[in-house]
LUMVO-114669 format. One record per residue: chain; residue number from 0; x, y, z of N, C-alpha, C in turn. Coordinates in pm, whole numbers, plus 50000, padded with zeros to 5 digits. Layout:
! residues N
+-------+-----+-------+-------+-------+-------+-------+-------+-------+-------+-------+
: chain :   n :   n_X :   n_Y :   n_Z :  ca_X :  ca_Y :  ca_Z :   c_X :   c_Y :   c_Z :
+-------+-----+-------+-------+-------+-------+-------+-------+-------+-------+-------+
:     A : NUM :     X :     Y :     Z :     X :     Y :     Z :     X :     Y :     Z :
...
+-------+-----+-------+-------+-------+-------+-------+-------+-------+-------+-------+
//
This chain:
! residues 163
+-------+-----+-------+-------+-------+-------+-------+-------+-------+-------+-------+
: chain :   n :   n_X :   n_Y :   n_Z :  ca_X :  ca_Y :  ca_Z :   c_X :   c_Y :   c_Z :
+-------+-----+-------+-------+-------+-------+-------+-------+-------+-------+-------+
:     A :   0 : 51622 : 50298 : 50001 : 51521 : 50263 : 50099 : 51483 : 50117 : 50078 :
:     A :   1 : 51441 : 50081 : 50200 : 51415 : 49914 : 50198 : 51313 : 49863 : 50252 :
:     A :   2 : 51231 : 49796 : 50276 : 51135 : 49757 : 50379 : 51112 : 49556 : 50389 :
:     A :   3 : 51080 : 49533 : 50475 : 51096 : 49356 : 50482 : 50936 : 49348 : 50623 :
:     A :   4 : 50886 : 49254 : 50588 : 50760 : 49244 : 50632 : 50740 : 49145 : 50599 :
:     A :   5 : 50572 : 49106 : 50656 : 50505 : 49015 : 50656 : 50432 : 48998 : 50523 :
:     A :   6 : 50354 : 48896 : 50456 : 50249 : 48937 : 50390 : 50121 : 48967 : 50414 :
:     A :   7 : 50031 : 49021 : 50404 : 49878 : 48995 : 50394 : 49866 : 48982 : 50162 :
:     A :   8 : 49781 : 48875 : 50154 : 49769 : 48837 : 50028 : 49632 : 48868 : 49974 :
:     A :   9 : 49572 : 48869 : 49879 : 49423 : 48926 : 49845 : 49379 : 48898 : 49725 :
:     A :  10 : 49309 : 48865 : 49669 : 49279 : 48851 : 49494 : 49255 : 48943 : 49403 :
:     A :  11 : 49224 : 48948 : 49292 : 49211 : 49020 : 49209 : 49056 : 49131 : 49233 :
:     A :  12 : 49068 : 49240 : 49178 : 48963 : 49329 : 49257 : 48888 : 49411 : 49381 :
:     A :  13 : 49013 : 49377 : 49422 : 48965 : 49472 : 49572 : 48945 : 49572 : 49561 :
:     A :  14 : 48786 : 49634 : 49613 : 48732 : 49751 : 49647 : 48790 : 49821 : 49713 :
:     A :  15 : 48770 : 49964 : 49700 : 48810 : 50040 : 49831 : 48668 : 50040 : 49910 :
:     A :  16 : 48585 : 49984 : 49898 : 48466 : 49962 : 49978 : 48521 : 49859 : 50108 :
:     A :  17 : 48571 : 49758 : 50052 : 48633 : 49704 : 50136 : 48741 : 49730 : 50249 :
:     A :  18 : 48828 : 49800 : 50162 : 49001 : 49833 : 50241 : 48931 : 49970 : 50315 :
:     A :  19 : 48848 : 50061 : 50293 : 48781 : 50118 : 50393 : 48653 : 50117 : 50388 :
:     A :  20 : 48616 : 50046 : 50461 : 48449 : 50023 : 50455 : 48401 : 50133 : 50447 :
:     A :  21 : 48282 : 50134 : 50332 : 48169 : 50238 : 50337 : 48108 : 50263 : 50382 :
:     A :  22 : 48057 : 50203 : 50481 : 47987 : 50249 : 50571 : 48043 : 50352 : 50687 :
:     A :  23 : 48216 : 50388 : 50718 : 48270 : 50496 : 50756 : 48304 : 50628 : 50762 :
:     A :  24 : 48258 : 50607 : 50582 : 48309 : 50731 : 50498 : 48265 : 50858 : 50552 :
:     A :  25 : 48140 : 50854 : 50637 : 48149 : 50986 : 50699 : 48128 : 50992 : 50837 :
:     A :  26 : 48172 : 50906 : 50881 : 48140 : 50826 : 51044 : 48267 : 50908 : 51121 :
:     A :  27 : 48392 : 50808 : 51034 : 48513 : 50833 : 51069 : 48600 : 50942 : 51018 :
:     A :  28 : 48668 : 51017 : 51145 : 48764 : 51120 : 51017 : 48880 : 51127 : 51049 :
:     A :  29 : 48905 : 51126 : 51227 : 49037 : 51089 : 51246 : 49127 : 50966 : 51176 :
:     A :  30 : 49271 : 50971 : 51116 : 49315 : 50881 : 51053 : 49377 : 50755 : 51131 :
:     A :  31 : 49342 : 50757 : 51246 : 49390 : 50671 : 51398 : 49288 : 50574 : 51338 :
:     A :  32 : 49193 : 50648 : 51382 : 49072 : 50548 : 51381 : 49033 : 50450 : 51240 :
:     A :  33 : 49091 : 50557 : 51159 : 49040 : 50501 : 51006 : 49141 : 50375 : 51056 :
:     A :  34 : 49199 : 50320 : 51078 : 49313 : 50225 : 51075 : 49296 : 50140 : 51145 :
:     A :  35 : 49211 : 50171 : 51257 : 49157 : 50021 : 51332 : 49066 : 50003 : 51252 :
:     A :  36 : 48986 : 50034 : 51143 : 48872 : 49938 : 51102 : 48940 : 49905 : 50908 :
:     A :  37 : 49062 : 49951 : 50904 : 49112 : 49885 : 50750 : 49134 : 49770 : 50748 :
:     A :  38 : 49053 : 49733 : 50599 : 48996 : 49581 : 50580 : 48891 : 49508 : 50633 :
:     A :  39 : 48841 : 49556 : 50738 : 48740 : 49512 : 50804 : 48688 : 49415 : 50714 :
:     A :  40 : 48614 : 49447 : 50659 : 48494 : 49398 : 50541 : 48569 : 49306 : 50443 :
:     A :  41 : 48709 : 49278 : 50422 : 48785 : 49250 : 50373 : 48844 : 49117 : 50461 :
:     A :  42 : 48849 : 49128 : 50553 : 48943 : 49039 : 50649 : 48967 : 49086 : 50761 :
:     A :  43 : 48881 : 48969 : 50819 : 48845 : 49048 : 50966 : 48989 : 49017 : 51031 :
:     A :  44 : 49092 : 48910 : 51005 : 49214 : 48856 : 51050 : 49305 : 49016 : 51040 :
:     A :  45 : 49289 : 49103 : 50916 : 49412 : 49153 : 50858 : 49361 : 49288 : 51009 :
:     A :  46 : 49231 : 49303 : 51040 : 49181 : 49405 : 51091 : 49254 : 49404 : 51237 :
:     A :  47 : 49222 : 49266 : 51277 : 49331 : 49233 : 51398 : 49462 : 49232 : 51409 :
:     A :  48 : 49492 : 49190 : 51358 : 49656 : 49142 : 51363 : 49747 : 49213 : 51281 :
:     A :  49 : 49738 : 49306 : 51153 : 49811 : 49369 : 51070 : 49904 : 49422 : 51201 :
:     A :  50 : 50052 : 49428 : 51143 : 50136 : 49486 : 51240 : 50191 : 49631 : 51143 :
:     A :  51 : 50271 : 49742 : 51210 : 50308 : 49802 : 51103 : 50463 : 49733 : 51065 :
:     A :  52 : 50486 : 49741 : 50916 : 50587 : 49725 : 50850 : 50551 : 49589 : 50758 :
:     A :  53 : 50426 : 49524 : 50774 : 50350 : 49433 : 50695 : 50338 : 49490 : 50541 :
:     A :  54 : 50293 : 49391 : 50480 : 50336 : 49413 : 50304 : 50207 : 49355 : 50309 :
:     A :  55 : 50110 : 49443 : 50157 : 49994 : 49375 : 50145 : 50022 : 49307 : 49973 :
:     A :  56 : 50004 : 49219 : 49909 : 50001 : 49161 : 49769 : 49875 : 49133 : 49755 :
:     A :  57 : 49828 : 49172 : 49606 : 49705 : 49208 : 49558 : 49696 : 49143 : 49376 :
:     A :  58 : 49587 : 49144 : 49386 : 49597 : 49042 : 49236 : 49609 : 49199 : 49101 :
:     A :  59 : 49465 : 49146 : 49037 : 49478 : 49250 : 48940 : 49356 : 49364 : 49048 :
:     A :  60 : 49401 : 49527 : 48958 : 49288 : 49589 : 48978 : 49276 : 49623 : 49122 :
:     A :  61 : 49370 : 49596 : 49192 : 49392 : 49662 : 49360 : 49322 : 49796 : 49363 :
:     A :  62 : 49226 : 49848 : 49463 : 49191 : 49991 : 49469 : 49068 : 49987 : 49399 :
:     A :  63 : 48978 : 49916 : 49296 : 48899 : 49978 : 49196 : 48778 : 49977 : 49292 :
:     A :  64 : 48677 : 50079 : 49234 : 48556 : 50140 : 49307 : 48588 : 50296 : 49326 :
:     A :  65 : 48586 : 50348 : 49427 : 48570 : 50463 : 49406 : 48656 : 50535 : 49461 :
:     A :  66 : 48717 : 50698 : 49480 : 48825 : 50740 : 49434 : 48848 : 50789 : 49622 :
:     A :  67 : 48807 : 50750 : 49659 : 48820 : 50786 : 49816 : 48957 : 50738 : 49884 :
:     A :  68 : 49033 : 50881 : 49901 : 49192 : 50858 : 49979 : 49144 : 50800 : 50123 :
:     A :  69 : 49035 : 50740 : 50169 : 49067 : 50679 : 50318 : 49076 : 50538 : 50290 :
:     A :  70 : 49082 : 50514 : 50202 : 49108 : 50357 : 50137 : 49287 : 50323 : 50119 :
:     A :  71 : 49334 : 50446 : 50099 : 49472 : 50502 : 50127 : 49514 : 50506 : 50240 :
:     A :  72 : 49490 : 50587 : 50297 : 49525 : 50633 : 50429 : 49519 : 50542 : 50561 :
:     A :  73 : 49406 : 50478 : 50558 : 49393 : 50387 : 50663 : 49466 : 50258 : 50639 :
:     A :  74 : 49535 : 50250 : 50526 : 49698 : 50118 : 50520 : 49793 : 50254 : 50560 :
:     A :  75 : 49793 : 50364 : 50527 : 49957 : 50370 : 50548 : 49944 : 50443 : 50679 :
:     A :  76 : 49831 : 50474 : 50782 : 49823 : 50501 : 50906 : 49851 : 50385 : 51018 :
:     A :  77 : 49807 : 50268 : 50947 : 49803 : 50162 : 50983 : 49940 : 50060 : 51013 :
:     A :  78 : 50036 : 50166 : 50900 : 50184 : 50126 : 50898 : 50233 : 50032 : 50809 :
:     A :  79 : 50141 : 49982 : 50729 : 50153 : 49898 : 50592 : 50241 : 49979 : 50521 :
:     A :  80 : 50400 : 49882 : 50482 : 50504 : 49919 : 50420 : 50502 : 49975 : 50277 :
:     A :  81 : 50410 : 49882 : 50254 : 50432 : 49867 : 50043 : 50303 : 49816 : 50050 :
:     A :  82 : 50253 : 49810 : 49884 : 50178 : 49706 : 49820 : 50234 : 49641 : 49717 :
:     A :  83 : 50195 : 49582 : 49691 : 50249 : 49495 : 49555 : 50140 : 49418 : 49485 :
:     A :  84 : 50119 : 49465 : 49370 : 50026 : 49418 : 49303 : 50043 : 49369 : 49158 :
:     A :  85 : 49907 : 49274 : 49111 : 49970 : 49289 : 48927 : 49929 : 49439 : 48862 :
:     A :  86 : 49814 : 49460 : 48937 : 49780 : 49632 : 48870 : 49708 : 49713 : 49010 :
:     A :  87 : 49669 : 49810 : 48946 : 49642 : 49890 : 49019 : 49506 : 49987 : 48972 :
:     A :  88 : 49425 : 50002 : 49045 : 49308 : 50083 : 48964 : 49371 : 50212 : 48932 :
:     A :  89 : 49279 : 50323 : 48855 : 49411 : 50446 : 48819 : 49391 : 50567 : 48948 :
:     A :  90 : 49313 : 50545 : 48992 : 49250 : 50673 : 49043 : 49340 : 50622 : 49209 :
:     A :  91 : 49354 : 50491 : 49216 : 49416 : 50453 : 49375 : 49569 : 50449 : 49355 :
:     A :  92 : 49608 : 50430 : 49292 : 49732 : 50431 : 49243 : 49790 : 50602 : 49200 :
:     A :  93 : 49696 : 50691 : 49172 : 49748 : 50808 : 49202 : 49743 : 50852 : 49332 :
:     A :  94 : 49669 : 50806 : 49400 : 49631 : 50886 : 49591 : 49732 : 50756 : 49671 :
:     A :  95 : 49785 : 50658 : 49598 : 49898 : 50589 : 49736 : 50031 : 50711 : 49721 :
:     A :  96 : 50071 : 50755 : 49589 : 50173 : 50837 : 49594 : 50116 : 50945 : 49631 :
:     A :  97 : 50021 : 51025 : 49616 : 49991 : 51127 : 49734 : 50003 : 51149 : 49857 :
:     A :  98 : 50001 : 50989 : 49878 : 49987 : 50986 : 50027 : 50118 : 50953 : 50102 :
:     A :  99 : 50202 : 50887 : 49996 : 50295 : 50821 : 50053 : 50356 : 50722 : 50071 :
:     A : 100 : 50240 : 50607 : 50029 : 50238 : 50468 : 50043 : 50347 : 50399 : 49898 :
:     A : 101 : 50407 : 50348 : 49911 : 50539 : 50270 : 49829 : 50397 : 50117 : 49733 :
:     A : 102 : 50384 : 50183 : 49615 : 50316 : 50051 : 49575 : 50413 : 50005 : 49473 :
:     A : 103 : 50421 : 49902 : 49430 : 50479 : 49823 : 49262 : 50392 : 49710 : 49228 :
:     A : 104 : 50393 : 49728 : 49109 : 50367 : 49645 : 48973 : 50461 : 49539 : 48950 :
:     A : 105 : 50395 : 49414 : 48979 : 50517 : 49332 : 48972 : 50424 : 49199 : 48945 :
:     A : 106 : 50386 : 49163 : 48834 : 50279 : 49019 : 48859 : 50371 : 48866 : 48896 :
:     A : 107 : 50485 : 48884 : 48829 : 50556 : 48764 : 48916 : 50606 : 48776 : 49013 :
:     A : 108 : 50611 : 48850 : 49082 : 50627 : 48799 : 49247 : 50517 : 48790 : 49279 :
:     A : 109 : 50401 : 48878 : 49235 : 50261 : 48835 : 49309 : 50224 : 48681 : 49287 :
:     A : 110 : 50222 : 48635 : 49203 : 50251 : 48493 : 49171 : 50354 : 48383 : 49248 :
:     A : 111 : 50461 : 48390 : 49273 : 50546 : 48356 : 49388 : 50480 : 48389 : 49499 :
:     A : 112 : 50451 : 48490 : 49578 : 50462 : 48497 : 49719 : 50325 : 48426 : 49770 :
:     A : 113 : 50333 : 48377 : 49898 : 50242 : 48322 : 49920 : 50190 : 48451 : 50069 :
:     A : 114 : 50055 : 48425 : 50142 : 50037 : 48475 : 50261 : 50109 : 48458 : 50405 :
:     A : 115 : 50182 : 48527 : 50447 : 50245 : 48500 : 50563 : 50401 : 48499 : 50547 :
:     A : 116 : 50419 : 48466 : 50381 : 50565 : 48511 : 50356 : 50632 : 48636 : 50399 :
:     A : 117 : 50768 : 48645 : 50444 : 50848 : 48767 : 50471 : 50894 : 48811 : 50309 :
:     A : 118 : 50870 : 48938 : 50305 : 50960 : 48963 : 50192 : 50999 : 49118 : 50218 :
:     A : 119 : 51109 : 49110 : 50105 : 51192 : 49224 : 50138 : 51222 : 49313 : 49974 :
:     A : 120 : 51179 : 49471 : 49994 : 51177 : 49549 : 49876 : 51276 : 49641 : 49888 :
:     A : 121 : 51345 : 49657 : 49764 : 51468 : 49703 : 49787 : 51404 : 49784 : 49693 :
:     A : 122 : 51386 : 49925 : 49764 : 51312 : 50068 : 49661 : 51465 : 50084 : 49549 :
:     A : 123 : 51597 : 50108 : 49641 : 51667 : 50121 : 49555 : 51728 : 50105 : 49432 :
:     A : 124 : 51768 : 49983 : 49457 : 51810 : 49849 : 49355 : 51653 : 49778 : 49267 :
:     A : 125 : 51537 : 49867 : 49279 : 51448 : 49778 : 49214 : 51415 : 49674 : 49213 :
:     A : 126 : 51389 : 49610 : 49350 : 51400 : 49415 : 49339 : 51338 : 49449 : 49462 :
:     A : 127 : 51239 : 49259 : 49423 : 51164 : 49218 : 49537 : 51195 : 49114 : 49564 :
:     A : 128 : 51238 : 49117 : 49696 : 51304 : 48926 : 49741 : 51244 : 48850 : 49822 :
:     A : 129 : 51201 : 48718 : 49746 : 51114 : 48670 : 49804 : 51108 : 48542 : 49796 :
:     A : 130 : 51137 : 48410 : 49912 : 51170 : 48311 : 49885 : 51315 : 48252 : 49802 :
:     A : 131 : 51387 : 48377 : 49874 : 51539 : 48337 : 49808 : 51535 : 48382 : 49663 :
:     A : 132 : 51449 : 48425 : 49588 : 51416 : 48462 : 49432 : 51435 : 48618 : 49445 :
:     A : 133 : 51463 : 48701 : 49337 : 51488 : 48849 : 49308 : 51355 : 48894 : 49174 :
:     A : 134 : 51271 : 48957 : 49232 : 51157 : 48997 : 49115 : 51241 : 49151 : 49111 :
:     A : 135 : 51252 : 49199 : 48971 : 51267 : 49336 : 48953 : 51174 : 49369 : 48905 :
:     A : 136 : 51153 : 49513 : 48927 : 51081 : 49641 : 48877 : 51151 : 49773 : 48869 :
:     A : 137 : 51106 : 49848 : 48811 : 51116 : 49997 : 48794 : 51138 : 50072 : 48879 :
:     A : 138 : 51282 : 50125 : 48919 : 51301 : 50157 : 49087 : 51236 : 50299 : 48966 :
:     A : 139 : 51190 : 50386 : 49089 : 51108 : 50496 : 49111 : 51191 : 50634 : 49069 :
:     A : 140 : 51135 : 50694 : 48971 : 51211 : 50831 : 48967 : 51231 : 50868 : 49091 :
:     A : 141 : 51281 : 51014 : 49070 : 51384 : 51112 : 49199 : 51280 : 51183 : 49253 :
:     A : 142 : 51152 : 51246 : 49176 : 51038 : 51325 : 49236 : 50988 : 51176 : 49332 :
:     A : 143 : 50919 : 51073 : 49226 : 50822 : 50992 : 49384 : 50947 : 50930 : 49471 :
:     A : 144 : 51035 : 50920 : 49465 : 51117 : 50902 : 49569 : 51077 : 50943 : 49680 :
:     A : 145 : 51143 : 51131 : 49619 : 51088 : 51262 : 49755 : 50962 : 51233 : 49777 :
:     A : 146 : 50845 : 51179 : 49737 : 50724 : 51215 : 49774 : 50685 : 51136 : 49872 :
:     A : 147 : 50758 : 50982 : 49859 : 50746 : 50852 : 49928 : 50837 : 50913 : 50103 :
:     A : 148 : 50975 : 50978 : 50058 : 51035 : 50995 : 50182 : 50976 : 51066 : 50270 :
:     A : 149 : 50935 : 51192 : 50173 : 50850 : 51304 : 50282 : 50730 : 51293 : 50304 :
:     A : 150 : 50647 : 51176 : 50302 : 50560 : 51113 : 50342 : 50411 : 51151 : 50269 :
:     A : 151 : 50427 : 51203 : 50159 : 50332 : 51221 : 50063 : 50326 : 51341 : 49984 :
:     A : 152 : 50211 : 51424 : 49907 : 50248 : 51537 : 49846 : 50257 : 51670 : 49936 :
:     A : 153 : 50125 : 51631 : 50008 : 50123 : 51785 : 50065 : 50266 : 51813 : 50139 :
:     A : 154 : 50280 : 51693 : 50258 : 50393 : 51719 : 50326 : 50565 : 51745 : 50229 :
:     A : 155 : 50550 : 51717 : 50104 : 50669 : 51710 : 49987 : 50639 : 51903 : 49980 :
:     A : 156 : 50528 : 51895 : 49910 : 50509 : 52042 : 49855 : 50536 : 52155 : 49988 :
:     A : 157 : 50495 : 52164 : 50122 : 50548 : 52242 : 50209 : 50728 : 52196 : 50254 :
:     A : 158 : 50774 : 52134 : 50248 : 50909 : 52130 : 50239 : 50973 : 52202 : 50116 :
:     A : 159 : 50936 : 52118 : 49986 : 50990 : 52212 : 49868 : 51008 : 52371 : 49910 :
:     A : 160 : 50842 : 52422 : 49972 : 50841 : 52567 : 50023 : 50899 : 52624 : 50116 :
:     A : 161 : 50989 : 52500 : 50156 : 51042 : 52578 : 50328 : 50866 : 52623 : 50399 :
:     A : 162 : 50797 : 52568 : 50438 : 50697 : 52598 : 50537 : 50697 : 52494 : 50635 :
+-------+-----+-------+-------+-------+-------+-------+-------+-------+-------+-------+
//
């Protein structure tokens, strides 16, 4: 699997207060909707214009605050390919593979890429290409593979079941 996109770029510490505003959390429930207002509070640019198949890069600590999957959901409803970060909070970084969403750990390419760059992730081959440069990482065991293809757990776990 592969994906090539745009960037949206971000610094170190992003809330999920931000990537889904709190003030939604019980406003909004359809996941349509959660997706016109991701990032809002964050970037009112990314709120407009994010296209799907866009790549978001994140400093350290992507996700930290609190453990709420619509901080999830409203990037990968939204059609956001990947993330790419130097870290990841723990609790958001378990609910993107729940959900589906393709993240990596990679601090030198986050370092290389700039905002607006195209880059291209090769899930397979473990590499991020970017500016003619090859960042590797840890291509993904065979379970989050399936979990990434079949578009998260629940939808993984009713296939496993034949349901």
């Amino acid at each position: 699997m592969s994906v090539k996109g745009k960037v949206w770029k971000y610094c170190d510490d992003v809330n999920t207060d931000v990537i889904f505003p709190g003030k939604y959390t019980y406003t909004i429930k359809e996941r349509a909707d959660m997706a016109k207002v991701a990032c809002e509070d964050l970037d009112p640019e990314f709120t407009k214009n994010a296209q799907p198949g866009d790549i978001i890069v994140g400093g350290k600590n992507w996700g930290c605050g609190s453990s709420r999957e619509q901080a999830v959901s409203c990037l990968k409803e939204r059609g956001i390919a990947a993330i790419i970060a130097k870290s990841f909070a723990r609790i958001y970084y378990r609910n993107c593979f729940n959900e589906g969403l393709p993240i990596i750990i990679c601090a030198d390419a986050v370092d290389a890429i700039n905002a607006g760059d195209i880059v291209e992730i090769d899930f397979d081959r473990g590499v991020i290409i970017a500016g003619g440069k090859e960042y590797p990482f840890p291509p993904y065991p065979e379970f989050v593979q399936g979990l990434i293809k079949d578009g998260g757990l629940i939808p993984h776990v009713k296939k496993e079941l034949g349901l």
